[in-house]
PDB file with SEQRES, HELIX, SHEET and CRYST1 records, atoms N, CA, C and O in Angstrom:
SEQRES   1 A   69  UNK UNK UNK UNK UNK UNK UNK UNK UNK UNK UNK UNK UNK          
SEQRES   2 A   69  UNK UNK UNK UNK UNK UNK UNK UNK UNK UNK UNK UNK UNK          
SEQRES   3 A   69  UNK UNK UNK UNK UNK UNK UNK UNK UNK UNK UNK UNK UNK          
SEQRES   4 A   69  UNK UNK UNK UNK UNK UNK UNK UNK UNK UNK UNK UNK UNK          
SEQRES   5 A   69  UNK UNK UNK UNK UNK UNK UNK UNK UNK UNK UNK UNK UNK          
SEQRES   6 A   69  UNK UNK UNK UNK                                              
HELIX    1 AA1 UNK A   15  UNK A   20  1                                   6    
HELIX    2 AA2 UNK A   27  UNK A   58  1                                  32    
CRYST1    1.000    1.000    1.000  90.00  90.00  90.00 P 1           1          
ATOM      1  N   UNK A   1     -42.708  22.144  13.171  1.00  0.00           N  
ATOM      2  CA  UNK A   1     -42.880  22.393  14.579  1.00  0.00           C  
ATOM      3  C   UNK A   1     -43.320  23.852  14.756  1.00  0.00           C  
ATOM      4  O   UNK A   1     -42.814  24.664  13.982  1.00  0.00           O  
ATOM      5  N   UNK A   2     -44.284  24.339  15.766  1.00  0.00           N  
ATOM      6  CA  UNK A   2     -44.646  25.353  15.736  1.00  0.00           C  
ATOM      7  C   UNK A   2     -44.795  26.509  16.724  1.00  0.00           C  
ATOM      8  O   UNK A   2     -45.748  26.407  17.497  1.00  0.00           O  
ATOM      9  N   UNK A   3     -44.070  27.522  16.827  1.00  0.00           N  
ATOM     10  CA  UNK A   3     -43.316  27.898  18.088  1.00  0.00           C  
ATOM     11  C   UNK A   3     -44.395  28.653  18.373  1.00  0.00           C  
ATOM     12  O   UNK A   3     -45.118  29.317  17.629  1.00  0.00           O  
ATOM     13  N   UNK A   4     -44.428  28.417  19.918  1.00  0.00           N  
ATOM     14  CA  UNK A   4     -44.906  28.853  21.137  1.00  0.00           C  
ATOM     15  C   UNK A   4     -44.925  30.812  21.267  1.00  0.00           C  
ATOM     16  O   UNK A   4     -43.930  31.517  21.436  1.00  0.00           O  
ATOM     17  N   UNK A   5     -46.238  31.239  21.136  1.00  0.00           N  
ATOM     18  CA  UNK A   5     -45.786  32.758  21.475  1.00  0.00           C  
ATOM     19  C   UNK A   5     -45.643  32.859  22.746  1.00  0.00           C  
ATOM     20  O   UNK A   5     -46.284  32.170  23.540  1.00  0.00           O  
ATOM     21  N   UNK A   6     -44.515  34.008  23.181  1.00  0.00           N  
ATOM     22  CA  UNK A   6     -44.454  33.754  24.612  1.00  0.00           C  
ATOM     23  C   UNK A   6     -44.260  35.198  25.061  1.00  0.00           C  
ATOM     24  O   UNK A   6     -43.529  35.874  24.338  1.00  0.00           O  
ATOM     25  N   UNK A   7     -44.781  35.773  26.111  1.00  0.00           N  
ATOM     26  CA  UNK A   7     -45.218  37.218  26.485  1.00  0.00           C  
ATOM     27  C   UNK A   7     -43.305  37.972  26.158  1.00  0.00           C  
ATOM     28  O   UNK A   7     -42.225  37.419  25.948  1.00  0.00           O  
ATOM     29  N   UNK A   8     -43.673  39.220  26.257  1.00  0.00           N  
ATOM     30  CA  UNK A   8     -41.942  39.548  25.973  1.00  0.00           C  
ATOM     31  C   UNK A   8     -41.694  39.567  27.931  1.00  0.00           C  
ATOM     32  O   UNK A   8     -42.464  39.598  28.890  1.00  0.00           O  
ATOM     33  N   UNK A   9     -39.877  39.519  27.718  1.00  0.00           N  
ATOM     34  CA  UNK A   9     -39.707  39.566  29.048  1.00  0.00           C  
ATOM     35  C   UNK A   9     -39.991  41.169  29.597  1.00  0.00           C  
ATOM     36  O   UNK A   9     -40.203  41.973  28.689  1.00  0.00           O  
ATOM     37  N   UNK A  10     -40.015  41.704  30.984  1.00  0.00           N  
ATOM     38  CA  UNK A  10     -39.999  43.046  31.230  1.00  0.00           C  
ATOM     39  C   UNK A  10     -38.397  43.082  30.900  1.00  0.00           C  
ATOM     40  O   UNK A  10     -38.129  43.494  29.772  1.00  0.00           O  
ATOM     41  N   UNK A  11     -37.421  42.748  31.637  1.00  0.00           N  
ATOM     42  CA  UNK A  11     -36.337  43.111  30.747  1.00  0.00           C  
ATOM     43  C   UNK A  11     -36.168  43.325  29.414  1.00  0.00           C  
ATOM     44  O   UNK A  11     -35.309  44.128  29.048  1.00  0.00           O  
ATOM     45  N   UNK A  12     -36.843  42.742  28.627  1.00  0.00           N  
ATOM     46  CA  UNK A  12     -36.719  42.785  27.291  1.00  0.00           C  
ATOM     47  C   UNK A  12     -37.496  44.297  26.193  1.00  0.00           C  
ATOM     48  O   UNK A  12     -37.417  44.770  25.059  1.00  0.00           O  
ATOM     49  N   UNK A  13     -38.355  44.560  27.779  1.00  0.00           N  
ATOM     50  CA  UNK A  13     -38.923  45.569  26.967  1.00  0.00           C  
ATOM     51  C   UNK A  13     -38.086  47.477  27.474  1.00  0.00           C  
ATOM     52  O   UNK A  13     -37.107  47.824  28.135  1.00  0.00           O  
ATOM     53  N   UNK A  14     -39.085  48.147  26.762  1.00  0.00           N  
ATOM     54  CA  UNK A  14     -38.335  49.416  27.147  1.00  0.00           C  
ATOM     55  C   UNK A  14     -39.295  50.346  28.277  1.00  0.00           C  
ATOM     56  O   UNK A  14     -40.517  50.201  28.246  1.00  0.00           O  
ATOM     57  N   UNK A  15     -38.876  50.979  28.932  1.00  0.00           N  
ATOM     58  CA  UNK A  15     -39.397  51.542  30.388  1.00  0.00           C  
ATOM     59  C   UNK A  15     -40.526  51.984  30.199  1.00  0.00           C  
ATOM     60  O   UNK A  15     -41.421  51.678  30.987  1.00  0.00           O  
ATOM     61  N   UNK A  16     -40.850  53.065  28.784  1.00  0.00           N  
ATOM     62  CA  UNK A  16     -42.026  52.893  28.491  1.00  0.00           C  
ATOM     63  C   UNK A  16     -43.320  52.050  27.498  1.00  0.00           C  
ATOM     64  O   UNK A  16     -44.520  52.280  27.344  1.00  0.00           O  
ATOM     65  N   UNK A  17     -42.485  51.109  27.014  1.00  0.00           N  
ATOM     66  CA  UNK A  17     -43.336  50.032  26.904  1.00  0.00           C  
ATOM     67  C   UNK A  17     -44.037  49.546  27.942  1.00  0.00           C  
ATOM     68  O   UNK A  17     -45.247  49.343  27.851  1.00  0.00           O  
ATOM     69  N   UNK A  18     -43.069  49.215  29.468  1.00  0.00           N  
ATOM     70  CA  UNK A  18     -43.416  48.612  30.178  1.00  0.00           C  
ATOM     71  C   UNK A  18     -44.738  48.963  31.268  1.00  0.00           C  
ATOM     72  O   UNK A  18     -45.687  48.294  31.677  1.00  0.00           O  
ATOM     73  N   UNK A  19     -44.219  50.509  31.522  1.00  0.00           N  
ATOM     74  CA  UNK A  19     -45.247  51.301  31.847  1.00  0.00           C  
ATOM     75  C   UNK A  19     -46.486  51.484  31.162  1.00  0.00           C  
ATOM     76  O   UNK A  19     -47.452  51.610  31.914  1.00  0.00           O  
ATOM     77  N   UNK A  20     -46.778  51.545  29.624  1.00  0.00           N  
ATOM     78  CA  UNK A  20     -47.609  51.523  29.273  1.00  0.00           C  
ATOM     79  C   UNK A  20     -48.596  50.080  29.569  1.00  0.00           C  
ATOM     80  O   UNK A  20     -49.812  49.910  29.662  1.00  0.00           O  
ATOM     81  N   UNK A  21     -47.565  49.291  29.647  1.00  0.00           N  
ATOM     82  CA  UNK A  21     -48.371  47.824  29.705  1.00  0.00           C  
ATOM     83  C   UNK A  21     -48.762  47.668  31.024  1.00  0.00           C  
ATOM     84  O   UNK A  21     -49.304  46.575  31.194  1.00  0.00           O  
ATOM     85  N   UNK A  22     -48.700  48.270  31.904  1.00  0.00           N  
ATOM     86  CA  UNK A  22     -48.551  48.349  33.307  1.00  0.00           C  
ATOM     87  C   UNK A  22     -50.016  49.315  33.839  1.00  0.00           C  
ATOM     88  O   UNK A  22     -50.772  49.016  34.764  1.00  0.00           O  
ATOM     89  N   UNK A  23     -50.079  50.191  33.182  1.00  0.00           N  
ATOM     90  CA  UNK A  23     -50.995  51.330  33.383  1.00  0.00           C  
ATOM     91  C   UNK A  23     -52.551  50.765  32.305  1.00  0.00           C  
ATOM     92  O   UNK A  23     -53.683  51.242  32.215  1.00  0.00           O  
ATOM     93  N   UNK A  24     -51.886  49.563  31.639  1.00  0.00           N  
ATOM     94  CA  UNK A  24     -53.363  48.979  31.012  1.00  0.00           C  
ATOM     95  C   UNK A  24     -53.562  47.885  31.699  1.00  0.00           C  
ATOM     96  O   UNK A  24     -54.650  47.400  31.389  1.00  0.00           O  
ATOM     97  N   UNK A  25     -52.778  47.018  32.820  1.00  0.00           N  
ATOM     98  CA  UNK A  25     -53.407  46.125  33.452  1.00  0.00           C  
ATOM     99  C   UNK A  25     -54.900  46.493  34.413  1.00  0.00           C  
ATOM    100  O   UNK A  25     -55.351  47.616  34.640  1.00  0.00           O  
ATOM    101  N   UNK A  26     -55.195  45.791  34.652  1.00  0.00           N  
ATOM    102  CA  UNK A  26     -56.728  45.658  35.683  1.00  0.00           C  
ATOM    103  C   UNK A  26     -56.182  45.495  36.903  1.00  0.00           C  
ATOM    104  O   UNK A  26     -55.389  44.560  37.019  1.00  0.00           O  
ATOM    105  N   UNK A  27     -56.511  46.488  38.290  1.00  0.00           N  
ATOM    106  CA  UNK A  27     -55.915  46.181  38.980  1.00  0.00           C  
ATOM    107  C   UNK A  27     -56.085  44.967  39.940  1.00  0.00           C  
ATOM    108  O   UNK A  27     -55.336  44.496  40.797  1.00  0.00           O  
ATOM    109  N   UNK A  28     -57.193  44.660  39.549  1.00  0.00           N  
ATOM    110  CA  UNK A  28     -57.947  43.348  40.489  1.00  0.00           C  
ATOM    111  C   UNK A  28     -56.314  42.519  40.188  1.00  0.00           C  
ATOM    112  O   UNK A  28     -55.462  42.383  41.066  1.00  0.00           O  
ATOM    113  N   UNK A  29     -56.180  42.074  38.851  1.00  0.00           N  
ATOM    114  CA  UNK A  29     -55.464  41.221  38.190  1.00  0.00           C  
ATOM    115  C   UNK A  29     -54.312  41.201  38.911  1.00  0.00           C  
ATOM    116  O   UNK A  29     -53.762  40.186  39.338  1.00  0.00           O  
ATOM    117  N   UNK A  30     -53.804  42.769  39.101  1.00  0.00           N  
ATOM    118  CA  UNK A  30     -52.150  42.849  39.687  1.00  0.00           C  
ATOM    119  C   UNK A  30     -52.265  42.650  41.310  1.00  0.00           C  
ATOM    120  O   UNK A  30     -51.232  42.293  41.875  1.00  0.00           O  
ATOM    121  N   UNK A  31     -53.645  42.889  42.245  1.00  0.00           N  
ATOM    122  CA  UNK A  31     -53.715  42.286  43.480  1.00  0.00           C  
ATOM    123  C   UNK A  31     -53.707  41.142  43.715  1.00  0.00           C  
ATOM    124  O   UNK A  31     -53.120  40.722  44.712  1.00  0.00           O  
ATOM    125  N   UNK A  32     -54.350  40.333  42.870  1.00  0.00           N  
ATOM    126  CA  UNK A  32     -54.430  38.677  42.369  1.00  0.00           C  
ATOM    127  C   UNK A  32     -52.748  38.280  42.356  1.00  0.00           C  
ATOM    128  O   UNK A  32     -52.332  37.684  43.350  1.00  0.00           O  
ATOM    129  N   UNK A  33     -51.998  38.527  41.500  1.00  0.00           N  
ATOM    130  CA  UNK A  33     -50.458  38.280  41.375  1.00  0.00           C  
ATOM    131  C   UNK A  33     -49.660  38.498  42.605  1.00  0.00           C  
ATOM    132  O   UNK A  33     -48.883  37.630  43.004  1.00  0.00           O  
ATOM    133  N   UNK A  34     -49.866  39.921  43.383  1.00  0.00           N  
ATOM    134  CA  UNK A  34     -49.318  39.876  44.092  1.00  0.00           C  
ATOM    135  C   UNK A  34     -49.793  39.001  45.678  1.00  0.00           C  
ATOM    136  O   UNK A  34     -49.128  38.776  46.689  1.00  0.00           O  
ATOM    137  N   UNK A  35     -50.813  38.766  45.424  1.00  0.00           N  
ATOM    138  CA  UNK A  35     -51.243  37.729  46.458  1.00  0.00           C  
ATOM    139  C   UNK A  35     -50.672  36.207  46.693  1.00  0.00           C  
ATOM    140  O   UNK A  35     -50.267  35.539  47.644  1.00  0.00           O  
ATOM    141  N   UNK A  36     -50.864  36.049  45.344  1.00  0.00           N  
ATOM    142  CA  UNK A  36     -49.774  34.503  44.846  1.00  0.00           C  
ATOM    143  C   UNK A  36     -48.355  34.591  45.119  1.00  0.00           C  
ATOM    144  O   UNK A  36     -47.627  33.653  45.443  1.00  0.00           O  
ATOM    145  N   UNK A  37     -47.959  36.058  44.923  1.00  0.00           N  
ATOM    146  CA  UNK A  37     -46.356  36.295  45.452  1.00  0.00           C  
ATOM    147  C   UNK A  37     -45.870  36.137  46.850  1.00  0.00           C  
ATOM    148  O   UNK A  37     -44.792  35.781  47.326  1.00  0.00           O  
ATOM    149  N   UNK A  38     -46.835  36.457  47.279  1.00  0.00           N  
ATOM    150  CA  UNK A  38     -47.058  36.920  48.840  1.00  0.00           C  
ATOM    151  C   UNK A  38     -47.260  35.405  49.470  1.00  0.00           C  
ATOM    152  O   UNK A  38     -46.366  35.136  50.272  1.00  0.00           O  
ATOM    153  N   UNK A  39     -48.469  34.106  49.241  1.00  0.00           N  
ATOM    154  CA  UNK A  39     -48.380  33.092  49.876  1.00  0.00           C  
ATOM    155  C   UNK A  39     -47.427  32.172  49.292  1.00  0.00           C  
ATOM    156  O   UNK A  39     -47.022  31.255  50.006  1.00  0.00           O  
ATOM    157  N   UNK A  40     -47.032  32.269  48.173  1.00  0.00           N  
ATOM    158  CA  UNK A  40     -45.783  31.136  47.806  1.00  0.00           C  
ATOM    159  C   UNK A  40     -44.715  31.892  48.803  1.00  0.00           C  
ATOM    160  O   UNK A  40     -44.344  31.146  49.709  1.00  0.00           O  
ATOM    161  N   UNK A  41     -44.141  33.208  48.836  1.00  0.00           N  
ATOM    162  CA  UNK A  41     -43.172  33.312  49.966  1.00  0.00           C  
ATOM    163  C   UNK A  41     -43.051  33.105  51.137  1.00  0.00           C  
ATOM    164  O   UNK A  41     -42.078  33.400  51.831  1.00  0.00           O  
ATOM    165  N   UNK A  42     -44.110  32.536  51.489  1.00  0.00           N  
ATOM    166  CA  UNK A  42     -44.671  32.305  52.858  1.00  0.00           C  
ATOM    167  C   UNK A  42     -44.208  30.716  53.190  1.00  0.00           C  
ATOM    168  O   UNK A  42     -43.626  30.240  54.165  1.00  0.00           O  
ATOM    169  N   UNK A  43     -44.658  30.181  52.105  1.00  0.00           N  
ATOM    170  CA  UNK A  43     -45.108  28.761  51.949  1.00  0.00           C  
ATOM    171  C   UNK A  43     -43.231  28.445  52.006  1.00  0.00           C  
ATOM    172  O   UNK A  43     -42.792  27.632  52.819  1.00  0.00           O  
ATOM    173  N   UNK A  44     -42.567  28.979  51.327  1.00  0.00           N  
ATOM    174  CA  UNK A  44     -41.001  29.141  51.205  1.00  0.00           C  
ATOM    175  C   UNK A  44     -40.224  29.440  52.574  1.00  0.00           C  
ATOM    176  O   UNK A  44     -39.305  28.732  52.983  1.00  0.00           O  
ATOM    177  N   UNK A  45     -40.767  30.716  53.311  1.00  0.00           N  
ATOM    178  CA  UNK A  45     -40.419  30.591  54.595  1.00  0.00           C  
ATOM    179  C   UNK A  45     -40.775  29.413  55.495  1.00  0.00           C  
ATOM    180  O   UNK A  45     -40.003  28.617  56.030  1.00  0.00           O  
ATOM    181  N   UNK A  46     -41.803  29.455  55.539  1.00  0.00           N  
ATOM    182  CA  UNK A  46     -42.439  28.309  56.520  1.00  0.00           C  
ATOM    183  C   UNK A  46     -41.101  26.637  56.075  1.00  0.00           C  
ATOM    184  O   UNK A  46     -40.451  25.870  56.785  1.00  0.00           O  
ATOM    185  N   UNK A  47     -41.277  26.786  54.696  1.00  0.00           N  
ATOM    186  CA  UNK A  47     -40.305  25.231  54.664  1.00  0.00           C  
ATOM    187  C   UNK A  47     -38.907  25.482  55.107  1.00  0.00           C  
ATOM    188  O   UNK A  47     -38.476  24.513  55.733  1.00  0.00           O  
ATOM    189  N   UNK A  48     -38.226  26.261  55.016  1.00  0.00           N  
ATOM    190  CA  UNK A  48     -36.988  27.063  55.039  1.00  0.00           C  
ATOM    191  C   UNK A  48     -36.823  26.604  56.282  1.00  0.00           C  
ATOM    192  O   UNK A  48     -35.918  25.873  56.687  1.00  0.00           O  
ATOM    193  N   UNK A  49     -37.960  27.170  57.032  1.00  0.00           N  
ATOM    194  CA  UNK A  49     -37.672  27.035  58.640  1.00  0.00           C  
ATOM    195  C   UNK A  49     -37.719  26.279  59.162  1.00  0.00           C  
ATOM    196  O   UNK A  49     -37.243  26.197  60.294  1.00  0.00           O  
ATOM    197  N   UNK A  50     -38.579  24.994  58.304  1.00  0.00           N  
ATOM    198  CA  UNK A  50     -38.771  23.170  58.641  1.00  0.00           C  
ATOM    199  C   UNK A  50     -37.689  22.883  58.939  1.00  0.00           C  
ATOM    200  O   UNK A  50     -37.317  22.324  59.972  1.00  0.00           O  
ATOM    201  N   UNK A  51     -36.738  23.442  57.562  1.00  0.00           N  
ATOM    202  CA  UNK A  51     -35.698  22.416  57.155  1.00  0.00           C  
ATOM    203  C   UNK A  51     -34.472  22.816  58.167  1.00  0.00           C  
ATOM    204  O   UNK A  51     -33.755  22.018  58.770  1.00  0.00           O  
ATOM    205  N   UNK A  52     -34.400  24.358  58.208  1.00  0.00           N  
ATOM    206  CA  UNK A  52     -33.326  24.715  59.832  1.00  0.00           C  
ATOM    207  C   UNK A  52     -33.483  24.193  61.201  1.00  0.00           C  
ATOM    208  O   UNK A  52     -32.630  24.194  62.089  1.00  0.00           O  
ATOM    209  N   UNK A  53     -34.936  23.657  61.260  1.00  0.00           N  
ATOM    210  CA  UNK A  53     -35.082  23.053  62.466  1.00  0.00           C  
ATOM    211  C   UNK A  53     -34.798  21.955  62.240  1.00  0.00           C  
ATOM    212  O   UNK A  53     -34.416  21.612  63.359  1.00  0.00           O  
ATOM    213  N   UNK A  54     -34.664  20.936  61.502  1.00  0.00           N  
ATOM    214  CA  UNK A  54     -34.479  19.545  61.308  1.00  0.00           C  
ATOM    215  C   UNK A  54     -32.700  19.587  61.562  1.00  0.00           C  
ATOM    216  O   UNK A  54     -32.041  19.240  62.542  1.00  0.00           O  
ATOM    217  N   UNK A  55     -32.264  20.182  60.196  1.00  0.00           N  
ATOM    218  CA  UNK A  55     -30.462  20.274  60.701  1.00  0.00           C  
ATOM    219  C   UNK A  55     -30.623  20.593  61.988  1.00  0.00           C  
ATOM    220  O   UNK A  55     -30.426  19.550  62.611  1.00  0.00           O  
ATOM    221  N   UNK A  56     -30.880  21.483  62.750  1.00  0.00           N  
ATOM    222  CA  UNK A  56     -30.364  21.817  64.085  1.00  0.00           C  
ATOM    223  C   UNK A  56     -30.646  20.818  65.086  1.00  0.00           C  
ATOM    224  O   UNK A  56     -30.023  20.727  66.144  1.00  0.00           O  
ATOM    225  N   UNK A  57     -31.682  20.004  64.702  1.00  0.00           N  
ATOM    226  CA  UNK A  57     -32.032  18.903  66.158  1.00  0.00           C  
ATOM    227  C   UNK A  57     -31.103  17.606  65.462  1.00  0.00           C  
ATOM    228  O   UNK A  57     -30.832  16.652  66.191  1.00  0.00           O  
ATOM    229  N   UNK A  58     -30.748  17.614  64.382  1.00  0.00           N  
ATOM    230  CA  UNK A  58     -29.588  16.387  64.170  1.00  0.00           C  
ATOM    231  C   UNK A  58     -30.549  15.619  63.001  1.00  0.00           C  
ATOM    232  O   UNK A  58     -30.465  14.411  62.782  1.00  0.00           O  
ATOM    233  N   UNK A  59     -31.400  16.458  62.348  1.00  0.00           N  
ATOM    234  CA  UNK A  59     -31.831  15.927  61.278  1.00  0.00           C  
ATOM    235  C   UNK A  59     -32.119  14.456  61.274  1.00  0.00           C  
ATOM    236  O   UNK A  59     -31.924  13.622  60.390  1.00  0.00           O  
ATOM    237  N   UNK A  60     -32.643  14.335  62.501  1.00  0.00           N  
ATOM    238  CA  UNK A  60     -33.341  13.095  63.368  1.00  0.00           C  
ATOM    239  C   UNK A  60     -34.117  12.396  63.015  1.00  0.00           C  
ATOM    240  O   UNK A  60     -35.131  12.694  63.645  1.00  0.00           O  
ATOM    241  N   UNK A  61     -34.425  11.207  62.053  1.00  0.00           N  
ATOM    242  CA  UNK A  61     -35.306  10.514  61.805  1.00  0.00           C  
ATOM    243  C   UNK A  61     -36.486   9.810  62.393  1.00  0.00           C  
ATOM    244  O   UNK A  61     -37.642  10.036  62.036  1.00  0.00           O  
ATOM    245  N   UNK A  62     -36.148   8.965  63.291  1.00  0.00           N  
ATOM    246  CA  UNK A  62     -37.159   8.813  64.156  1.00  0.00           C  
ATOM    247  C   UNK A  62     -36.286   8.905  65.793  1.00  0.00           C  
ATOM    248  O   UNK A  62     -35.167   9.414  65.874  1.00  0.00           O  
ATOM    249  N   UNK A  63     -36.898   8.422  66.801  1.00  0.00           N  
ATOM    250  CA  UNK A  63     -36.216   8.467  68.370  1.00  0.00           C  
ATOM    251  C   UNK A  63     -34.468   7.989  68.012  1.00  0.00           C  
ATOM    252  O   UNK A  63     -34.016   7.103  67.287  1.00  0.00           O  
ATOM    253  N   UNK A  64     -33.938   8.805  68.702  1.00  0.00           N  
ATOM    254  CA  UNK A  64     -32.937   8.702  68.981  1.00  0.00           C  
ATOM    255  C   UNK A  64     -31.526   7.740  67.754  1.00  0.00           C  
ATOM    256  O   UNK A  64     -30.442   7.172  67.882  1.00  0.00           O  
ATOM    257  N   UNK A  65     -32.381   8.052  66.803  1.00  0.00           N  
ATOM    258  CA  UNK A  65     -31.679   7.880  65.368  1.00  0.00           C  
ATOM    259  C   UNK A  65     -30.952   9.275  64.566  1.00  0.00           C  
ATOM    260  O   UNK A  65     -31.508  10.304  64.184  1.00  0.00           O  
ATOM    261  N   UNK A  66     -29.834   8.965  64.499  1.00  0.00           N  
ATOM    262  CA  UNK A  66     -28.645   9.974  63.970  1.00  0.00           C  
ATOM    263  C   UNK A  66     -29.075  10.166  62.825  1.00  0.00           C  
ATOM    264  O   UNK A  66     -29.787   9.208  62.525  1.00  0.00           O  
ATOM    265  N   UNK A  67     -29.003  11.173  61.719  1.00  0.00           N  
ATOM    266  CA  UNK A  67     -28.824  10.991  60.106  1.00  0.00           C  
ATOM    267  C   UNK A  67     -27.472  10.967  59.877  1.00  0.00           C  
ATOM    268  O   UNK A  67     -26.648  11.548  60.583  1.00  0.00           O  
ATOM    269  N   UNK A  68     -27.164  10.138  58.655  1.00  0.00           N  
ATOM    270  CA  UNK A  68     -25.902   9.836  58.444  1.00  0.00           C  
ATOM    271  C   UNK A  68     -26.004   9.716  56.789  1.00  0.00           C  
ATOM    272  O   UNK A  68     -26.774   9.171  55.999  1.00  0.00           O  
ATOM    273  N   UNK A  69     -25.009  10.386  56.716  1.00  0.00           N  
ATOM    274  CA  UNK A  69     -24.611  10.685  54.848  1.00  0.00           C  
ATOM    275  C   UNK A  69     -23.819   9.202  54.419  1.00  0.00           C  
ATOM    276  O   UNK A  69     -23.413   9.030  53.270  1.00  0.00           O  
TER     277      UNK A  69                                                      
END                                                                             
């Protein structure tokens, strides 16, 4: 079986390892990442807030149907 290389963690590395690896990224690359960070948290709020509105109206299935555990 043949194991998987897998990037080191930043925890795993040392402050200036990390920095060095940091100061050789491209920055296009690290605007790219943080863009993906930025709409998945979004995408997370937005459901978050689905799901508080559903409990709060009685997690209502269709007209005037209760949810029930």
């Amino acid at each position: 079986m043949s194991e998987r290389k897998r990037k080191p963690r930043l925890s795993d590395m040392s402050f200036d390892e990390a920095l060095a690896r940091f100061i050789q990224t491209d920055p296009k690359e690290v605007a790219d990442e943080i863009d993906k960070i930025k709409r998945r948290d979004r995408e997370v709020e937005e459901y978050v807030e689905e799901r508080r509105r559903s409990v709060r109206h009685g997690a209502r299935r269709g007209p005037k149907k209760r949810f029930r555990l």
